[in-house]
C-alpha positions in Angstrom: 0.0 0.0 0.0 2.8 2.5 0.8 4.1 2.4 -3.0 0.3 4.0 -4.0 1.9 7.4 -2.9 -0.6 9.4 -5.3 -3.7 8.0 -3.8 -6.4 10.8 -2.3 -8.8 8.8 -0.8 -8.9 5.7 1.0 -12.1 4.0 2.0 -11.6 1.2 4.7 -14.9 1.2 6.5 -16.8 -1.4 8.0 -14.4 -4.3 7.6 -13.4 -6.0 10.8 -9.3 -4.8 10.8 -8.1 -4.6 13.9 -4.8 -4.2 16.4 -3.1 -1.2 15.5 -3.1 1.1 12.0 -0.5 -0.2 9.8 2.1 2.1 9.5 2.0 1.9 5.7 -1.1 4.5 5.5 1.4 7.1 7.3 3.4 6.9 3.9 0.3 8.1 2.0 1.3 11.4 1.8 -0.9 12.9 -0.5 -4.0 11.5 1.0 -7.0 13.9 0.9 -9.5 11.8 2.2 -9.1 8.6 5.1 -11.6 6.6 6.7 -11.5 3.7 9.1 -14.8 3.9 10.8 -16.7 1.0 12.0 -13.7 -1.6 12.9 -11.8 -2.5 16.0 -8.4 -0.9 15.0 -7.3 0.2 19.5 -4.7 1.4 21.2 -3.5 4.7 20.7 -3.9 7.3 17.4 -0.4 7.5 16.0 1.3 10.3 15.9 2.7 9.9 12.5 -1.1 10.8 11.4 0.4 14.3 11.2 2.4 13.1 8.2 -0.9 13.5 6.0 -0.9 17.4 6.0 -3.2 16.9 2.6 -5.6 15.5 4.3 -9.2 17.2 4.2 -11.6 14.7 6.0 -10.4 12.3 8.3 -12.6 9.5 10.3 -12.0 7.5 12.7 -15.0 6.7 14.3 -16.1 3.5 15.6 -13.7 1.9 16.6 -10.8 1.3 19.8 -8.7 4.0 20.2 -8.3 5.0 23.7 -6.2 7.2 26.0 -5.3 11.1 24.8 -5.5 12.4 21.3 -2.1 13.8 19.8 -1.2 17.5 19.8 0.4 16.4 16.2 -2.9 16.9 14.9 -3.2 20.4 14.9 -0.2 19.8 11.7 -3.0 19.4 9.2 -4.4 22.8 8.4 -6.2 21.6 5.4 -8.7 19.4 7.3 -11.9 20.5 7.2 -13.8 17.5 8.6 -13.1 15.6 11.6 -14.9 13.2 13.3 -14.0 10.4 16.0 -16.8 9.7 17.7 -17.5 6.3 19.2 -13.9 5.5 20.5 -12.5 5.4 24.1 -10.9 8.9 24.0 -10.2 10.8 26.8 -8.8 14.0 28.6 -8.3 17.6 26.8 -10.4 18.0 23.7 -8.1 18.7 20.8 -7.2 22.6 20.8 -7.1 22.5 16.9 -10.9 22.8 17.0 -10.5 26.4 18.9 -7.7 27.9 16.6 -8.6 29.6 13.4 -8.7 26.6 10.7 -10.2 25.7 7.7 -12.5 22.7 9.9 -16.3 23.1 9.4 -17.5 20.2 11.1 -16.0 18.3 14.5 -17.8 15.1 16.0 -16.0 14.0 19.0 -19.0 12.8 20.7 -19.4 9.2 22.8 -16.0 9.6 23.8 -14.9 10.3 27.4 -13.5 13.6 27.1 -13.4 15.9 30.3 -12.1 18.9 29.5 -12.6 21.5 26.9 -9.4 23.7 27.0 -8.2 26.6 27.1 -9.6 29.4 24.8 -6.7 31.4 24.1 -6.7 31.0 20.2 -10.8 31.4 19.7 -11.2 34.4 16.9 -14.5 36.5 17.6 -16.5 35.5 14.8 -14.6 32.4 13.5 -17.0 30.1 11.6 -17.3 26.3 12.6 -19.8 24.3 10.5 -20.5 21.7 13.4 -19.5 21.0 16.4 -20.6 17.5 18.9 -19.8 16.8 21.8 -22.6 14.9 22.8 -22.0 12.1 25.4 -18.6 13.1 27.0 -17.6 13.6 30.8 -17.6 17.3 30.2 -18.2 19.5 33.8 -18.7 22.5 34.7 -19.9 25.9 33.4 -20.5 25.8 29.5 -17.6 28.9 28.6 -18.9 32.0 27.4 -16.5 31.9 25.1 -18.3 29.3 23.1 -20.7 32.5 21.5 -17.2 33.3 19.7 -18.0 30.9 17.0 -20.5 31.1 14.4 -21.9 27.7 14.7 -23.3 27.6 10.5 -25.5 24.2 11.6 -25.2 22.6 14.8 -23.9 22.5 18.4 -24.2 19.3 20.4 -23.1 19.3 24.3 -25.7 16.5 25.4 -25.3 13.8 27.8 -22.4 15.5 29.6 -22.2 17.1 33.2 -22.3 20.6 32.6 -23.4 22.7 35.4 -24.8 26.5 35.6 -26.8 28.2 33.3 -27.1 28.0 29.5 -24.9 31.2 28.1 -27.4 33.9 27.6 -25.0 35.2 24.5 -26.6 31.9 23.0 -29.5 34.0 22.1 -27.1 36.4 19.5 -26.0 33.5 17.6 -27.6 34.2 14.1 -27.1 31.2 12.2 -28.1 28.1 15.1 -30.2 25.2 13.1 -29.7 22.5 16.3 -29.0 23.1 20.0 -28.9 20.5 21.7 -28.3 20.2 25.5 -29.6 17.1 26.3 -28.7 15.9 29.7 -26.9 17.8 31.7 -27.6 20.0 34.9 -28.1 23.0 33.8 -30.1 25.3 36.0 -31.9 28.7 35.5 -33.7 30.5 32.6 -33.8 29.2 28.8 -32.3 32.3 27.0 -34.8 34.6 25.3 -33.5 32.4 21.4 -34.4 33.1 18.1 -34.6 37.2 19.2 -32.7 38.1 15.7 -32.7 35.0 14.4 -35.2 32.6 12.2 -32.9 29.6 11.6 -33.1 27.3 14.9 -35.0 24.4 13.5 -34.3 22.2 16.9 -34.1 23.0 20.1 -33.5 20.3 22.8 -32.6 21.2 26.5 -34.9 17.9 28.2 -33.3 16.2 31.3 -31.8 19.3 33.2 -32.8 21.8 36.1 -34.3 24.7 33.9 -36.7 27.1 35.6 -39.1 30.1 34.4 -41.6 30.0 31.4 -40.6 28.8 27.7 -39.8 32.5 26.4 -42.2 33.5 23.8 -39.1 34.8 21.5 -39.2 30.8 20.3 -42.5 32.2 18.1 -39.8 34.0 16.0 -38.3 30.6 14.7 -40.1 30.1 11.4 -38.2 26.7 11.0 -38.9 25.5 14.4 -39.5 21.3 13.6 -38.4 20.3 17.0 -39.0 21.4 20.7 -38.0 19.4 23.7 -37.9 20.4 27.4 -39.2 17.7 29.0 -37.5 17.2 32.4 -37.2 20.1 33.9 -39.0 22.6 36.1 -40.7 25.2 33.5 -44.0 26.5 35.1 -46.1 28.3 32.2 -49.3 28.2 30.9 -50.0 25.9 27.8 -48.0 27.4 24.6 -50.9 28.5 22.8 -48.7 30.8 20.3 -46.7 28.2 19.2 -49.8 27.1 17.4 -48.4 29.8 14.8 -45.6 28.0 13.7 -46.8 26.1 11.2 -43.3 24.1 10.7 -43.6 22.6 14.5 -43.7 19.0 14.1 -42.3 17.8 17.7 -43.6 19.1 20.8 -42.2 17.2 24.0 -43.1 19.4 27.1 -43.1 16.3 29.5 -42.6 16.0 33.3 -42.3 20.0 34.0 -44.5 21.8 35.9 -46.8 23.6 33.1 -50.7 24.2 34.4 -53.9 25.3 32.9 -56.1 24.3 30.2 -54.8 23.6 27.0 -57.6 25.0 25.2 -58.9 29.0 24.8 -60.6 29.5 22.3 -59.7 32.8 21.3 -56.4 32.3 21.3 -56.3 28.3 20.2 -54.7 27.3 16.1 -54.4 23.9 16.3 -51.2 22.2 15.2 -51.9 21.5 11.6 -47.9 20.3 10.9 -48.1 18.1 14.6 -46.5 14.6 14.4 -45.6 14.4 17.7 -47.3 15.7 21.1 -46.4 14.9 24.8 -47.5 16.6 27.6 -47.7 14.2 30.3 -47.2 14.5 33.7 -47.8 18.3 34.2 -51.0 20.2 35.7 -52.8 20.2 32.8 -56.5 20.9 33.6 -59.7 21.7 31.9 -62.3 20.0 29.4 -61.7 19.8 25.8 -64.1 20.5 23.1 -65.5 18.1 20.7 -63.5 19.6 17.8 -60.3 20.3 19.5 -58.4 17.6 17.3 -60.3 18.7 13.9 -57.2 21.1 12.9 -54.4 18.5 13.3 -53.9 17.5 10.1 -50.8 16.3 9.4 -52.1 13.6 12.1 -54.6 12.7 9.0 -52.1 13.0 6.4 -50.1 9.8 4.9 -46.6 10.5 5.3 -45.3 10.3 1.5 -41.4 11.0 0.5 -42.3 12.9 -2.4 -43.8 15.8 0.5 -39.5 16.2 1.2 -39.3 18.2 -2.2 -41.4 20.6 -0.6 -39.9 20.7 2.5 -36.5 21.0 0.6 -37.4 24.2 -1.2 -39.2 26.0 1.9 -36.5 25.5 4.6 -33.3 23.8 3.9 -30.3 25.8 2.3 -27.5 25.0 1.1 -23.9 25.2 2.6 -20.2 24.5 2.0 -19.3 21.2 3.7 -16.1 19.5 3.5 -15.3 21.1 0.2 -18.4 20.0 -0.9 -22.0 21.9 -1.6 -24.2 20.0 0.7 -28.3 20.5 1.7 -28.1 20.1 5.3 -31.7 20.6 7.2 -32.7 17.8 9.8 -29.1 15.6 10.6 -25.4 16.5 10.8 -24.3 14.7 7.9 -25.8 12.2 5.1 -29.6 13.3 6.5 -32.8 10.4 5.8 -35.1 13.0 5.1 -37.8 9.9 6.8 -36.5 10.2 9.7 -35.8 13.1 12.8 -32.3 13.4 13.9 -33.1 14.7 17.2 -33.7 11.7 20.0 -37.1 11.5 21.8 -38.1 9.5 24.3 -41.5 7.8 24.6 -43.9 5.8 26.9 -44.7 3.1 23.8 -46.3 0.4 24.6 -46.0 0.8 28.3 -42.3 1.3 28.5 -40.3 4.7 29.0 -38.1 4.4 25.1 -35.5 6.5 23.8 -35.8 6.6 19.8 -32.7 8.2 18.6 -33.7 8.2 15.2 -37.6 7.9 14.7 -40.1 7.7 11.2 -41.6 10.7 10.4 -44.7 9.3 9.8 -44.5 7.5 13.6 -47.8 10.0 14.8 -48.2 10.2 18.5 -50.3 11.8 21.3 -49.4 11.3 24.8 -51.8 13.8 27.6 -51.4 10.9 30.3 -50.6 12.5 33.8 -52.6 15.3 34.1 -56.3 16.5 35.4 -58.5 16.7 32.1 -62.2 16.1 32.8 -65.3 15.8 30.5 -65.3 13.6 27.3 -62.8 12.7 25.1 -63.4 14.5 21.8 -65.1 12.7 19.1 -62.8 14.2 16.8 -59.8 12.0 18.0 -61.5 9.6 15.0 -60.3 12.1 12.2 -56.8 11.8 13.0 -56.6 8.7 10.9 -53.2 8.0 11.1 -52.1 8.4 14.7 -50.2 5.4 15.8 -50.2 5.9 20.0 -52.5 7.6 21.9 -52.0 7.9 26.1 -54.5 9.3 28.1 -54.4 7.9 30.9 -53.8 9.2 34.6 -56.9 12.3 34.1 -60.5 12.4 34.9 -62.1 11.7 31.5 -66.1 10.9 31.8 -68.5 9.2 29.1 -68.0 6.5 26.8 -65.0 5.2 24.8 -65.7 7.5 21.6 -66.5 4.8 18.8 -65.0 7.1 16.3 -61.8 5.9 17.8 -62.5 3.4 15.1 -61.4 5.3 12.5 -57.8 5.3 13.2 -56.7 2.2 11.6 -53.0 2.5 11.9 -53.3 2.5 15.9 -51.0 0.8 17.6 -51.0 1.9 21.3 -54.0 3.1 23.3 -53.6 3.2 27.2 -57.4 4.8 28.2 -56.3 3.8 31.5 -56.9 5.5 35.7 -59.8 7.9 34.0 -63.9 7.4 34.9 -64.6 6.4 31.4 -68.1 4.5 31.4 -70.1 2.7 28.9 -69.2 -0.2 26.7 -66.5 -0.8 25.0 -66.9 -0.3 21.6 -67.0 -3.6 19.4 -65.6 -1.9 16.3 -62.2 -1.3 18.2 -61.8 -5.2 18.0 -61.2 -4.6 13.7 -58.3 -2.4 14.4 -55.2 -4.9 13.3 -52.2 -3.4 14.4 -53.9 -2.4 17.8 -51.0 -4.4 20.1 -51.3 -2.6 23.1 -54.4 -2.3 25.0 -55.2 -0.9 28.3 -58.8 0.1 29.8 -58.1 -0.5 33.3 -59.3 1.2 36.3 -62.4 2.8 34.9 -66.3 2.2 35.6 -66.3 0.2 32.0 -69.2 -2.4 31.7 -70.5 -4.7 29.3 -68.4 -7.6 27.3 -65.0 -7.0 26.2 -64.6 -7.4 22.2 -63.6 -10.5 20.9 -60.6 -10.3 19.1 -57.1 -11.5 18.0 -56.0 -7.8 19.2 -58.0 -8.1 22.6 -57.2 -11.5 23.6 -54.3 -11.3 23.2 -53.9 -8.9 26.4 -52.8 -9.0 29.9 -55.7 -9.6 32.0 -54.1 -6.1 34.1 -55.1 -4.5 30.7 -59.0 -4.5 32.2 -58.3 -4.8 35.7 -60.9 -2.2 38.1 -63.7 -2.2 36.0 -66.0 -4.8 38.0 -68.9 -4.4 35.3 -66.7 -6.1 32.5 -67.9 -9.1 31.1 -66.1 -12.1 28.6 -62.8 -11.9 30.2 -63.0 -16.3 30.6 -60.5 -16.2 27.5 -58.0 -13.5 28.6 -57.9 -13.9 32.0 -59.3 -17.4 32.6 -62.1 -18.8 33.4 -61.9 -18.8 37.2 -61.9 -14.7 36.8 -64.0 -12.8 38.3 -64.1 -9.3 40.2 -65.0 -9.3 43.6 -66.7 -6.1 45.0 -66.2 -5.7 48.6 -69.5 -6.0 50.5 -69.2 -3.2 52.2 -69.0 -1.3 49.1 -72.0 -3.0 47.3 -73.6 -2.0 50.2 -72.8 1.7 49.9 -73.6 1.6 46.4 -77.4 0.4 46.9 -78.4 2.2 49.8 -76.8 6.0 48.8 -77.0 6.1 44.9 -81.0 7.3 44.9 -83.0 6.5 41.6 -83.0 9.3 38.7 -86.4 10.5 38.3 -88.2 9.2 35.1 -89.1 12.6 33.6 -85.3 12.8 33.1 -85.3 9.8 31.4 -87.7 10.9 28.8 -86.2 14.4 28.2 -82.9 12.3 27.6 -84.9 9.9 25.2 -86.0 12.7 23.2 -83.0 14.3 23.4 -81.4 11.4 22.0 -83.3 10.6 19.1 -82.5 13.3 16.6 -78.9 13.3 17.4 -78.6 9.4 16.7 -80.4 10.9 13.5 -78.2 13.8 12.6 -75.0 11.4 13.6 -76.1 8.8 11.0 -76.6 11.3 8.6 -73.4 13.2 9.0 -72.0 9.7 9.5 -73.3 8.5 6.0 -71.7 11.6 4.3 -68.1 11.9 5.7 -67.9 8.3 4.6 -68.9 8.5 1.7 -66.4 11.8 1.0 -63.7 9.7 2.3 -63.7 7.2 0.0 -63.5 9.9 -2.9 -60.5 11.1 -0.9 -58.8 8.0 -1.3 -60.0 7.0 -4.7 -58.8 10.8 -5.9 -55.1 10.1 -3.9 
């Protein structure tokens, strides 16, 4: 190999080399481009690497190489992409990524790094394409001195151990796309972002100590896809404004301390670009109406690739990356437009998961943990192509809305600790990727559906509703709820009979809406099926 001394790029990755680099590669002088990602080469990274002052991108990632990275690197001025991640790295980070250079993007992250440097050689204004250094053992303050770079598309400093509070000169950096701070323990207020900017397309700060209100200067991010602060300690009122912001597709505002209801209706949008939605476990209060859900349409919408020319043309652009002209918009480098790049973590199918990279089309809606009351909206049905819905843990009243039906791609419901009433609606038992199923601790009544999808439950999915019949093949067939006599009791001697009159009014109350239902029923149908035929 050393004889090849005009080669400019060589391409190792994903083979299963390993031991140390052979020394022949050193002797590639004119070498532009090296990669040896994805193998098991270990021990330390040679110094001679600094031989290969042609080179322009260099990786290394995934693989062994441990203990400190060489000074020697700061020899190749000509490299303008850098990344070795996933390796067992540790100590200073390299102070080549502070001096003036021609590097645009740096990935150091998963490494075990615990110090960032000195910032002697930072230049005011110096541009840096990229920079992570997610999932380090980085402490302390973050350094002002970060706002000295013009970060073109992404900073990454999650999963560290960073203390104190975010940089407030954050909020003059012009030309953010992702911040992510993921993880750490930060503490105080989110800076007032996007104040002279319009570029931040995702903003993650979940899992830290963050206090205050989300500021309202986040309305000014007209490419906002993303927003995470679950974990923290925000107390606001419900973000009605960001209803506005027709690009939002994530919304995680989980586990904070956010109160209120969640609808006003002279200040309520919708979210007609909404893929995502959780805002569990918060103080959520309040009824919603019967057409909340009727504006949430991309929750209705099929998710089709040929949509991402679209999205190309109205909010990606176009910058210089390693030499090359790259469309950067959702991921660091070689984007799936059919997926997010940010991580979000999810109750799904009863267990707390972290999706680092998730579908697009993957719609969910998660309200579990707070204090809603009245009915669940009938208009839940339009959103036809929702794929988990959690609300579970509030007061709900009524019956299971049978227009729940209508979502055929459901995979997850979880109706679960609410005083939902009624029957369980038969038609539920026809939805085939239904997996997950849980009813329990209600005032249900009636016979469960029989189904591949319900039988196939855990008998805890129907547990605490002791007027639930046909659970012999779920749970067995010595089941059966046992009401505690003192509470049978209580429920026939202090629950006095409804007077008959009110019986009536309800009967005629009831008849023309069963009309009006069927006949609006008959018609939405029937429009629906055009809708599919015309697709």
């Amino acid at each position: 190999m050393s004889k090849l001394v005009n080669l400019k790029a060589l391409n190792l990755d994903g083979n299963h080399f390993g031991g140390r680099v052979p020394r022949s590669i050193w002797k590639l002088v004119n070498l532009e481009r090296l990669s040896l990602s994805q193998n098991n080469f270990g021990g330390r990274v040679p110094r001679s690497l600094s031989k290969l002052v042609n080179l322009e991108d260099l990786d290394l990632s995934h693989n062994n190489f441990k203990e400190l990275f060489p000074r020697s690197i700061s020899k190749l001025v000509n490299l303008t992409s850098l990344d070795i991640s996933y390796n067992k790295l540790e100590g200073q980070v390299p102070y080549l990524i502070w001096r003036p250079s021609k590097l645009q993007s740096v990935d150091l992250s998963h490494n075990s790094f615990n110090n960032l440097g000195k910032s002697v050689e930072v230049v005011n204004g110096a541009k840096l394409g990229g920079l992570n250094l997610g999932s380090n053992s980085l402490q302390g303050p973050i350094p002002q001195w970060i706002c000295n770079f013009r970060f073109v598309f992404f900073l990454d400093l999650s999963d560290n151990r960073f203390t104190g509070s975010i940089p407030q000169c954050l909020k003059n950096s012009t030309d953010f796309n992702t911040l992510n701070l993921r993880n750490n323990s930060l503490s105080g207020f989110l800076p007032e972002l996007c104040m002279d900017s319009t570029m931040l397309r995702s903003l993650d700060v979940s899992y830290n100590n963050l206090v205050g209100k989300l500021p309202k200067s986040l309305m000014n991010c007209q490419d906002m896809e993303f927003l995470n602060v679950r974990g923290n300690k925000i107390k606001d009122t419900f973000p009605f404004w960001l209803g506005s912001r027709e690009s939002l597709m994530v919304l995680v505002l989980r586990s904070n301390a956010f109160y209120g209801p969640v609808y006003n209706s002279s200040t309520y949008l919708g979210f007609p670009r909404l893929s995502i939605i959780d805002i569990s476990n918060n103080d959520f209060v309040g009824s919603l109406p019967q057409d909340y859900f009727a504006n949430w349409t991309e929750m209705s919408t099929v998710w089709d690739i040929n949509r991402l020319n679209y999205a190309r043309n109205t909010s990606s652009r176009t910058i210089q990356y390693g030499g090359l002209q790259t469309i950067q918009r959702s991921n660091y480098v070689g984007d799936n437009f059919n997926l997010h790049a940010d991580s979000i973590g999810l109750a799904y199918k009863g267990v707390d998961t972290d999706f680092n990279r998730i579908f697009r089309g993957f719609k969910v809606i998660d309200f579990s943990g707070n204090r809603f009351s009245g009915h669940i909206p009938g208009s839940i049905g339009l959103l036809s192509e929702l794929r988990l819905l959690n609300l579970s843990g509030n007061a709900f009243t009524g019956n299971i809305p049978p227009s729940l039906a209508n979502i055929t791609t459901l995979e997850t419901l979880d109706l679960s600790r609410n005083n939902l009433s009624g029957e369980i609606p038969r038609s539920l038992g026809k939805l085939s990727f239904l997996s997950n199923i849980n009813f329990s601790h209600n005032h249900l009544q009636g016979f469960v559906p029989r189904s591949t999808q319900f039988g196939s439950q855990n008998c805890s999915s129907f547990a605490g509703n002791p007027g639930l019949d046909g659970l012999d093949e779920i749970c067995g067939k010595s089941y059966h709820v046992l009401v505690p006599t003192s509470q049978q009791h209580d429920e026939s001697t202090s629950e006095p009979e409804e007077p008959v009159l009110n019986w009536i009014a309800a009967a005629i109350a009831f008849g023309p809406g069963v009309f009006c239902g069927l006949v609006i029923g008959h018609i939405f149908t029937s429009y629906k099926h055009l809708w599919f035929i015309a697709r």
